[in-house]
N, C-alpha and C positions, 0 to 999 in steps of 0.2 A: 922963534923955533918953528920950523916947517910943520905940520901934520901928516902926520903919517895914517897912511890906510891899511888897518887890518883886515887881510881877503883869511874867510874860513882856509883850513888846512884843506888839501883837496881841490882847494883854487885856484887859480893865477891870473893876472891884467896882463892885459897885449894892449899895445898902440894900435886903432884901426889898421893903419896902412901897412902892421907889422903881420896880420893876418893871413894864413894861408889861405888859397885863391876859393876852398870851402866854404871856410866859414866868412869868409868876405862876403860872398854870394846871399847866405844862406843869413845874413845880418842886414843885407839888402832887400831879400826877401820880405824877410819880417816886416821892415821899415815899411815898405813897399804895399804890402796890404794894411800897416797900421794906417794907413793915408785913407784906409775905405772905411775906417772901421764907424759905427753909428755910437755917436758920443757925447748929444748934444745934452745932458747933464751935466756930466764932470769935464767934457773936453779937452780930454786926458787920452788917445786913442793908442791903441797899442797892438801890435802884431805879432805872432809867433809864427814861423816857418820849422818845420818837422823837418828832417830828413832819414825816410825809413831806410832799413836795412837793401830795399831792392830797386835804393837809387829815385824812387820817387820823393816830390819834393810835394808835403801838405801844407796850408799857408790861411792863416785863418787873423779876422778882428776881433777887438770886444765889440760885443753888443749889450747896447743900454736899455731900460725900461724904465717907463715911470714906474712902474708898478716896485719898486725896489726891493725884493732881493731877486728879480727876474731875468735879469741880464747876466751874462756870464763872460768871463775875460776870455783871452784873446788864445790863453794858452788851453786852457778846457774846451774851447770849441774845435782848436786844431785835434788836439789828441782825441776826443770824442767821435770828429769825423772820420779819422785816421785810423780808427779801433773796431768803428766798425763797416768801413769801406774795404781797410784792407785788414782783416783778420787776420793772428796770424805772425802777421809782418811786423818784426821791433822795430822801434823808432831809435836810430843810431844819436840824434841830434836834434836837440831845441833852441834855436836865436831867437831872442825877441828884442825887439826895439818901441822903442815911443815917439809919438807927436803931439805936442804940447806946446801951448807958449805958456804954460806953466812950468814947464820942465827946469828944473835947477842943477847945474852941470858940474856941480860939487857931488851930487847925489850920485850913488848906484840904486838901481831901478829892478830890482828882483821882482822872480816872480809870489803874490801874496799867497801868505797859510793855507788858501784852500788848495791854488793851484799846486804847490810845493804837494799838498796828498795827493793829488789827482798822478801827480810825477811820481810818486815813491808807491803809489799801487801801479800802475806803469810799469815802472820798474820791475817789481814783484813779479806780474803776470807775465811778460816778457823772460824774467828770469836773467836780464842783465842790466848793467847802467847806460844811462844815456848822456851821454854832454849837454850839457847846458851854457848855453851863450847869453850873456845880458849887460845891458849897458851899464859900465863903472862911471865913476868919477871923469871930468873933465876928456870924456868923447875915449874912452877908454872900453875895453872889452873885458871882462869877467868871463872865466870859463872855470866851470867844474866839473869835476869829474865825478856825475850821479849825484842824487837827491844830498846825500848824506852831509856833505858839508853844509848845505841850508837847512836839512829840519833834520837833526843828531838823532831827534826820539819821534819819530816817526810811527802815527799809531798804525799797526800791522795786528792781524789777528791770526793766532797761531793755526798753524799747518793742520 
């Protein structure tokens, strides 16, 4: 019997090469700055590329520290820089990718609990969702639409 993958409701897998010329780019981007990212801990590097609402493209690493919990992933330093360079301006789009020879290509590679809040305040303050791209299983794309299918109970503090 095959395995099957269950993608949250809100989800869907594409075949890289099935991707629109966007988020093709924009999965390249990611890739692209995970190559720079400083990771000589876990060497695990990982990239997110932003695409705000006014057509700019933000593109950020993790970076690592000894000092551990000092470093921050790849997706909190895009959105970070992005929030307050361009104030303001929703982030329409999030890709991220990996570089590892750790990487196991049965795996999807989401982004972790912290980043997921850092996305769903994001969200919030923007006032709308953002797509999210990230690598599935066997070189496959994950795309959701807003936080909601990765973290359901999303801590948010009332209005």
């Amino acid at each position: 019997m095959s395995k099957i993958h269950e993608i949250p409701t809100g989800c869907t897998m594409h075949k890289r090469d099935e991707l629109n010329v966007e988020d093709a780019s924009l999965m390249q981007a990611a890739l692209n700055v995970a190559l720079k990212a400083y990771a000589p801990y876990s060497r695990f590097k990982v990239g997110a590329a932003l695409l705000l609402e006014n057509g700019e493209i933000v593109s950020a690493s993790n970076q690592e520290n000894a000092a551990y919990p000092s470093g921050l992933c790849a997706e909190r330093v895009a959105l970070f820089f992005a929030g307050s360079t361009y104030p303001g301006v929703a982030v329409k789009k999030i890709a991220i990718s990996i570089d590892s020879e750790e990487k196991d290509l049965t795996l999807a590679y989401a982004p972790c609990g912290s980043c997921r809040q850092v996305i769903a305040e994001t969200e919030k303050r923007q006032n709308n969702p953002m797509q999210i791209l990230f690598e599935g299983p066997h070189n496959q794309v994950i795309c959701c639409e807003g936080i909601d299918p990765l973290l359901p109970f999303a801590f948010r503090l009332p209005e």
